[in-house]
N, C-alpha and C positions, 0 to 999 in steps of 0.2 A: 504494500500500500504506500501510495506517496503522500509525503507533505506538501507539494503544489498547492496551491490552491488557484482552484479554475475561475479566471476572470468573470466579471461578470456583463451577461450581453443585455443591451435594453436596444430597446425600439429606436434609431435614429429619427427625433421630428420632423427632420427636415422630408427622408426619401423611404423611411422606413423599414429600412433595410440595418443588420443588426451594426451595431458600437459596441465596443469595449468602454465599461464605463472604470476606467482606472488610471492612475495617474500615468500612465507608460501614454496614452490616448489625450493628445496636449488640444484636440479639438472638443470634448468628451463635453455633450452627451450627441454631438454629433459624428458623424462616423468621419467624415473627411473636412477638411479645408473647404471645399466645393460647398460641400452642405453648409455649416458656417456661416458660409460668406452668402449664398441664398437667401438665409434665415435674418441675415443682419441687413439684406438689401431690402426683404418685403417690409419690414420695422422702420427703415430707415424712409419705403418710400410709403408710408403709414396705410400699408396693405392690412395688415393687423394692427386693431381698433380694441379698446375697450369701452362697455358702453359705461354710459354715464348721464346724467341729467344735467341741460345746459344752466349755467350761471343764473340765480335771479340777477335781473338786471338794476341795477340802483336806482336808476329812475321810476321805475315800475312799484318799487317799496311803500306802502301803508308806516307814515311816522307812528303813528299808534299801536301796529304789531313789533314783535320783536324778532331777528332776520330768523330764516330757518337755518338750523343745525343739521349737517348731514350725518 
């Protein structure tokens, strides 16, 4: 029996194909470079969104209320 211990694989986000998620995998939890730089292009060109509810707007505010707390 060996002491290895077998890396372990997870799901690449990016193409879904397996990663090495360990420190020897300097892209990690993506499996390549390639993947990576896909992942940080769709973000960067704000393909991936998270939702959210738009700002009240200050001129729209009731002096009487007190602002909402998210």
């Amino acid at each position: 029996m060996s002491d290895a211990v077998k890396p372990r694989l997870v799901r690449c986000p990016q193409c879904g194909g397996d990663s090495v998620y360990a420190p020897t995998n300097k892209w990690r939890p993506f499996c390549s470079e390639r993947c990576r730089q896909i992942d940080l292009g769709a973000w960067a060109s704000e393909s991936f969104r998270v939702a959210a509810t738009p700002p009240q707007d200050p001129d729209e505010l009731d002096p009487d209320q007190p602002p909402r707390v998210h």
